[in-house]
N, C-alpha and C positions, 0 to 999 in steps of 0.2 A: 593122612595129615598133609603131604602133598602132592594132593589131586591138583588144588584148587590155582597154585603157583607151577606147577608140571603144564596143564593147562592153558595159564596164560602165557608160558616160556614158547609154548611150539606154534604158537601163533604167529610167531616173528622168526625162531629159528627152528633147526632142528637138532634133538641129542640122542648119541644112541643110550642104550638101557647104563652103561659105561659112565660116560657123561653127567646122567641123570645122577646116576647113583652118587658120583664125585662133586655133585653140586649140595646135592641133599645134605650131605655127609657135614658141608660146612656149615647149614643151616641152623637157626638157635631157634626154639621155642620158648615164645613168652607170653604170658598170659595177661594180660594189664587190666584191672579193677575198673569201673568207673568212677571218674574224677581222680585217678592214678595217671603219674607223668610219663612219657617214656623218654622223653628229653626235656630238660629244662635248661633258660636264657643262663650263659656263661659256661655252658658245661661243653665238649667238642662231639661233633655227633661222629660216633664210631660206626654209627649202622644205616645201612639201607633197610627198609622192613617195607616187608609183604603183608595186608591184612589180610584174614584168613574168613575172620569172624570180627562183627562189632563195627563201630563208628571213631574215627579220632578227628584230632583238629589241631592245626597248625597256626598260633598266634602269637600276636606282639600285645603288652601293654603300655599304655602310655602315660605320661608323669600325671596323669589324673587318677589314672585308675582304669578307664578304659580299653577292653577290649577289641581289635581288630582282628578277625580271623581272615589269616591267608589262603590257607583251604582245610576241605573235608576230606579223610578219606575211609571208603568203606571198602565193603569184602573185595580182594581182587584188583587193591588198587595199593600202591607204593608211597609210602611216607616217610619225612625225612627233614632235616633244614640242609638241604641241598648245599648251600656255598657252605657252611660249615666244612660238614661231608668234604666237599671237593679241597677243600683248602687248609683244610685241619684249624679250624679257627673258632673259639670260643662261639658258639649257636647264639641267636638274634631272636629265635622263635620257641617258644612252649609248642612241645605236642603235649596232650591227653588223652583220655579215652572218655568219651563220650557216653560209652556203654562198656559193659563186659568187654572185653577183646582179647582177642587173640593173632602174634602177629609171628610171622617169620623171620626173622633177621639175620643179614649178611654181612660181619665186620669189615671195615675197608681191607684191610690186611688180608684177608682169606678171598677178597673178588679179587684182591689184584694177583695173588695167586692163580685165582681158577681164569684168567686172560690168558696167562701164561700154558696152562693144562688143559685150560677148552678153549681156544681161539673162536670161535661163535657167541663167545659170552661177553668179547671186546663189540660184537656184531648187537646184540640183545643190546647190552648199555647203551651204545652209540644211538637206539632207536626210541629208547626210553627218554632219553636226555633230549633228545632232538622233540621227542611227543611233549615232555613236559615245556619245552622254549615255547613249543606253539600255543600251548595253554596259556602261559604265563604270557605272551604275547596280546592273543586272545580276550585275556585280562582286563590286560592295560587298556586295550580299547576300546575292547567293552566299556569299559568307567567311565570314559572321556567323551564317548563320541552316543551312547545307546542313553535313551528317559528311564527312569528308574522301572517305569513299567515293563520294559523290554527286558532290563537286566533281570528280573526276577522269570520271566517268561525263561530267559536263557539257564537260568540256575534250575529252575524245574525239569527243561529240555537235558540237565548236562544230569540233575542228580534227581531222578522222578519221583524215586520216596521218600530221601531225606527230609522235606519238610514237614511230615507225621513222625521223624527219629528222633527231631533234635528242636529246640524251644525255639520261635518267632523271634527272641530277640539274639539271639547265634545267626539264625539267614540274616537279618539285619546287618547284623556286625560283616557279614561276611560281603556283601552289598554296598558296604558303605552308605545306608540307610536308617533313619530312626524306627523304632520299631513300629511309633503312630503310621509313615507314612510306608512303612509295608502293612499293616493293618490294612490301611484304604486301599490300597491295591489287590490284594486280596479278597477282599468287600467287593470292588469292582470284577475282578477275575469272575470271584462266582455268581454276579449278576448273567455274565455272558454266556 
């Protein structure tokens, strides 16, 4: 069960069997449904989580009813509404699960222990947080400055099978695109 989070942990740091065991130990297993929440707007996000299994997504909606997805994340990848997380503050963003899922989850309370008890785990965070500022960077400029065509080239580049996991008008949303004019872009892609 964790192979998958053991894995992506020594990529950045190293733990002995000790450590490992001490990290594991705080770990929660949870299983999420599809179209089950694991956080939802108003509620304080108590957990960091690791996907293990499955698709989620991270969104806002808007006084229309509209859908904006912030992001995807699938196996191997960390999801969260981060400034919640960091500030103990009523959540901004719905995650879901998209499909089955399965995640691992870290209460804030039990990492801030394990800083204390693995000082390499203060190292691990520091590099996660720093990876996701570049993304979320990344983002932002993406949006502003790249033609929609490019941005969807970039979303395939960053997520390469997501667009067979999850419906056309979810990339859309996530793009900041109508779903007509990712249609054509996609029409166009597989002309080329």
């Amino acid at each position: 069960m964790y192979d998958l989070i053991l894995d992506h942990i020594s990529r950045h740091i190293r733990l002995t069997p000790a450590e490992a065991n001490r990290f594991t130990s705080v770990l929660r297993h949870r299983k999420i449904r599809r179209r089950q929440y694991l956080l939802q707007v108003g509620d304080v996000s108590q957990y960091e989580n690791f996907i293990t299994k499955g698709c989620l997504r991270a969104y806002t909606v808007d006084a229309q009813g509209g859908e904006h997805i912030a992001m995807f994340g699938v196996e191997g990848w960390w999801i969260s509404d981060l400034f919640s997380f960091l500030t103990n503050t009523p959540a901004t963003q719905n995650i879901d699960a998209l499909e089955d899922s399965e995640v691992l989850s870290i209460e804030k309370s039990d990492l801030e222990k394990l800083y204390i008890d693995v000082p390499e785990f203060n190292r691990l965070f520091r590099i996660l947080l720093q990876n996701a500022f570049v993304a979320h960077q990344k983002r932002i400029l993406a949006s502003i400055s790249q033609t929609a065509e490019e941005q969807y080239m970039s979303f395939i580049a960053r997520y390469p099978t997501l667009d067979q996991r999850v419906p056309q008008h979810q990339i859309a949303s996530y793009l900041g695109l109508t779903p007509e004019t990712l249609s054509r872009i996609r029409k166009l892609q597989a002309k080329k």
